[in-house]
Every structure is written in C-alpha cells, then in structure tokens.
N, C-alpha and C positions, 0 to 999 in steps of 0.2 A: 610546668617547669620552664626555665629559661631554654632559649636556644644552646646549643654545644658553640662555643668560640675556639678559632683556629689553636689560640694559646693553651686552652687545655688541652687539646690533643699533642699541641708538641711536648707540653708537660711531659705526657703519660706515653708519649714515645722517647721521649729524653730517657723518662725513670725507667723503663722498660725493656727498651731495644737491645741493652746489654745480654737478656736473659738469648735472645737468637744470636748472638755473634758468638756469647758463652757454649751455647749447644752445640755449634757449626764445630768449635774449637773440639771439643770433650768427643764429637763424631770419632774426627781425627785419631785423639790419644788412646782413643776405644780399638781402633780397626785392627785386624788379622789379616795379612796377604792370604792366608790361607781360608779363611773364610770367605773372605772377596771372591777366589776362584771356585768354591762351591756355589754361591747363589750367582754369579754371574753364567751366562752363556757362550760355551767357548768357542760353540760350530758358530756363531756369529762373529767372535773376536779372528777366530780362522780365514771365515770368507772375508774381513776386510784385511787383507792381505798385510797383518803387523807381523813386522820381522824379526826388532829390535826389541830387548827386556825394556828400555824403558819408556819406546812408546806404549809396550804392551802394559806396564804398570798407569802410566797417567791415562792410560782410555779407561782400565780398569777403574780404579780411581774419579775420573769423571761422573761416568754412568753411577759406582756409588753415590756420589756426592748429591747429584744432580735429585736422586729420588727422595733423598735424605733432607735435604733442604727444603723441598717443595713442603713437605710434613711438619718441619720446624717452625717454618715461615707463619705456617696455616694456623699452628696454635698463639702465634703473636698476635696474628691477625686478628684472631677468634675473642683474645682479651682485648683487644682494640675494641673491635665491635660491642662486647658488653658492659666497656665503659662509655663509649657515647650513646648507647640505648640508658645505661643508666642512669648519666644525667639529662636526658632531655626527655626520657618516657617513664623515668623510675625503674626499668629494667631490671634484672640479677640471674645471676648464674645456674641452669635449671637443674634440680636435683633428680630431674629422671633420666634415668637408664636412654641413651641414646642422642638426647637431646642440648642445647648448651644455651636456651636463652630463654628466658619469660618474660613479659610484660604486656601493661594494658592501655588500649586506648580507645577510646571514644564506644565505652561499654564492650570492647573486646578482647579476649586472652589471646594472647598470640604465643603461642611455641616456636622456637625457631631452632632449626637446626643448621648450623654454620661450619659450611664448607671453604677450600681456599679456592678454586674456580671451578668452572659448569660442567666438567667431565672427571670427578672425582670420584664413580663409581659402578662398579659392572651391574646388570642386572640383580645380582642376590643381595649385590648392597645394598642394593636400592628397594629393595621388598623387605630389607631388616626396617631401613629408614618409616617406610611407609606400617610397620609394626611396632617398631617406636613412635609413633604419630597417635595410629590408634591406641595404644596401652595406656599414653598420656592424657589424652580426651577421656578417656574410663577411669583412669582415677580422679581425675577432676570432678566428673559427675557423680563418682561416688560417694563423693569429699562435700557435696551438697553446689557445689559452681552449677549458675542459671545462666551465666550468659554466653554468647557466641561464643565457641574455639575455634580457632583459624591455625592451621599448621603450614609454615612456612620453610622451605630449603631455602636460606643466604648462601650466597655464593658473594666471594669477595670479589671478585675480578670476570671478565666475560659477557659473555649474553646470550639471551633463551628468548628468543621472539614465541615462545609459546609458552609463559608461565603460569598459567591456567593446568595443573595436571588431574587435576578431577579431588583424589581427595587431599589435596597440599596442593601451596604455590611454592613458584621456586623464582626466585628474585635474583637477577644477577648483575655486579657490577655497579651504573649508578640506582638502578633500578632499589637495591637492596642498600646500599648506603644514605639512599633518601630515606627509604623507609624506615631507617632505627635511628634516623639523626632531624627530620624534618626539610633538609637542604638539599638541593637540587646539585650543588656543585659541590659536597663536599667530596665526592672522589676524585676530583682533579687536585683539593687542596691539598689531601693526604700526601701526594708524591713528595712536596717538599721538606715537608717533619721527619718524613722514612728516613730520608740521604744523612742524617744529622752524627756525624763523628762516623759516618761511611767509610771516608778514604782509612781515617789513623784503624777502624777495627780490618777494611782490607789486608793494608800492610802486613797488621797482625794474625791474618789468618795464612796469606802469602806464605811467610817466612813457617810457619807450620807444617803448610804445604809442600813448599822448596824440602822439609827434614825429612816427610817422610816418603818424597816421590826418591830420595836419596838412599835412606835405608831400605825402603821397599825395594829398587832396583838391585841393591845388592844382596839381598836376599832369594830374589827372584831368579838372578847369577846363578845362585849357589845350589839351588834347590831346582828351579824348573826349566835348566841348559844344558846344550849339552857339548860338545866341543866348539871351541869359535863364540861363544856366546847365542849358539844356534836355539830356537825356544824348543822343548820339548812335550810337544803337542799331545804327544800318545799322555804321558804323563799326567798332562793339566786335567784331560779330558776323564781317566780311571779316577781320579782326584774328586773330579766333579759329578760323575755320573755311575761309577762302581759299585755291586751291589756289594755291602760291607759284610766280610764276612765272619763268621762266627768265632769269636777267640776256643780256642780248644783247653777243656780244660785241666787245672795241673794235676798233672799224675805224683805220685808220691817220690819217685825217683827226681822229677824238678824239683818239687819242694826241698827235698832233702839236700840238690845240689845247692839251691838258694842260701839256704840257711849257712851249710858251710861255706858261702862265698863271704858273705856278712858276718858272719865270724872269721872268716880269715881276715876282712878290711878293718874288723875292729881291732884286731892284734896289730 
C-alpha cells in the first residue's frame, strides 16, 4: 500500500476532532458538585490551604477535568492510529477483548494494544495487558494462523528506552508512529493537523466552563459554607468519606402518616 500522506490525516482529524471537543463539552453538562466532592481528596484540597468557594470549586474542577481529558484524548488518538495503520498496513480494529489493533507485515501478525503515553498503568493493569496478549495468540493458533505473533504496547506520546519486555514490545512515541505508518517524522507532523479549529472549539469550551465554575460556586455557597462564606470542611470531608448509614425501615405508624400527608396535598 501506498505511504499515509499528511493530507489524509488532516482529513480524518478535520472529520473527527469534533468527536473530543464534543466529549470535553458533554464532561461538563454531566458533572455533580456533589459527586466531584466524593471521588475527590479533601485532606489534600485542605492541606493546600483553599479558602475561598471558588477557588475550592475550580481546583475541584481542574483535577476532574485534567483526568477526564487525558481518557478522551487517548481514544482519539487511538482512532488516529488505526486509521493510518490501515491505510498504509491494511490494518483494522481488533475484535479481541483487550486489544485495539491488528495487522500484518512482512509475514507477521502484530496485535497492538494502544495506549495514550508510557505510564498508563499500575502493575495489575499491566498483568491483564499481558493476558490479553496471551488469549489473542491462543485464538489465533487455534483458528489454524502459522505465522509469527508479535504483541505490541503503542504508546502515543513518550519514551521507553527499554521496549524489549520479554513477551510484548512496547513502542513509544516516534518509536510507535513509525511503526504503523512507515515514517520516521510522522509524529512531529501530527502536531499541526491536532491545532485545526483549536482556538473557535476553545472558546467554546471556555464559556461552558466560565457557567459552570458560576453555578457550581454558588452552590457550593449554599451547601458546603458556613458563615462569611467560611468552607465547611467537617462537612465536605463526612460527604466524602462517611460510612453511610442504613436507612431505618418504615414502621406502619410512617406509613400511615405518609399517606395522610398525600392525601391531605391532593385535596
């Protein structure tokens, strides 16, 4: 197959790129303050000494974002990379459990499993990884496949001066964009195609931002303050970390008030 040329990948980040700025946005109109202060860490929001509800809301808010994005980003990425493996290796989308790429070359099956950079997983992730490798290799050879399998970790972005790990490589960076495109420089070209309608989807995520660092403060006001707009730490912290307790259940004498409440409001 021919080489991949810059113009098609601006293409498919033209047609595409909306799908990550759309996520970023849908993040947004998804969020819960009050969610945000359960999976967040408050004894860290404490020791860096916030005072104010609305710095304490836009650090809040940060730290979501920042994890959120990194995720969104990675499955853009991820369709990037199996579009120019597919046109320049014949590539496609792998249907096994764990994995996100196949193609062949030069009499070899490569499996790849595609990450967005080189520190994307603790120890047991990385033992599922290497059991998605093997399961894939096992069905292959059960399926009647004779030739070489090679199981590879892509990493978009980074570097691993040791991608040798015994039973998978792990390619990082330009390392892994040579490898599924044939070019040595295509991960410097990429940067320019990414930026494309950058500033107009910024703006538009901005002004998102700006509503609900606005409404979230004032919610925040109203719910986790206490005089003077002082934050109410004990509060946050029961919020977050409280064993929840068991609702008690209704005795006949509730029930019975219930009912006559709701009939009293329907009259």
């Amino acid at each position: 197959m021919p080489p991949i040329n810059l113009s098609q990948v601006k293409k498919y980040v033209e047609d595409n790129i909306g799908s990550f700025h759309k996520a970023r946005l849908n993040s947004l109109a998804k969020l819960k303050l009050s969610d945000i202060l359960k999976r967040k860490n408050p004894y860290l929001f404490k020791a860096k000494h916030i005072l104010t509800p609305e710095v304490m809301v836009r650090t809040l808010l940060d730290a979501h974002l920042s994890s959120q994005e990194e995720t969104m980003f990675g499955d853009f990425l991820e369709g990037l990379a199996i579009f120019i493996c597919e046109r320049v290796h014949g590539g496609r989308k792998s249907t096994t459990a764990g994995l996100d790429l196949e193609f062949d070359l030069s009499g070899t099956r490569y499996i790849v499993a595609v990450k967005s950079g080189p520190n994307w997983g603790n120890s047991e992730q990385i033992k599922k990884l290497r059991e998605a490798f093997k399961t894939a290799k096992k069905i292959f050879r059960t399926s009647g496949h004779k030739e070489p399998i090679e199981a590879v970790n892509g990493c978009c972005y980074g570097r691993d001066r040791k991608p040798d790990k015994g039973d998978y490589s792990k390619f990082c960076g330009q390392r892994f964009w040579s490898f599924i495109s044939g070019e040595d420089d295509l991960y410097t070209e990429l940067i320019e195609p990414l930026g494309l309608r950058a500033k107009e989807k910024k703006e538009e995520f901005e002004k998102a931002h700006a509503e609900i660092i606005t409404s979230f403060t004032a919610e925040f006001i109203r719910d986790y303050c206490i005089e003077e707009k002082r934050i109410d730490w004990e509060k946050i912290v029961k919020l977050n970390s409280a064993i929840d307790k068991p609702k008690a259940p209704a005795t006949p004498k509730k029930i019975k008030e219930a009912r006559e409440k709701v009939a009293e409001e329907i009259k």
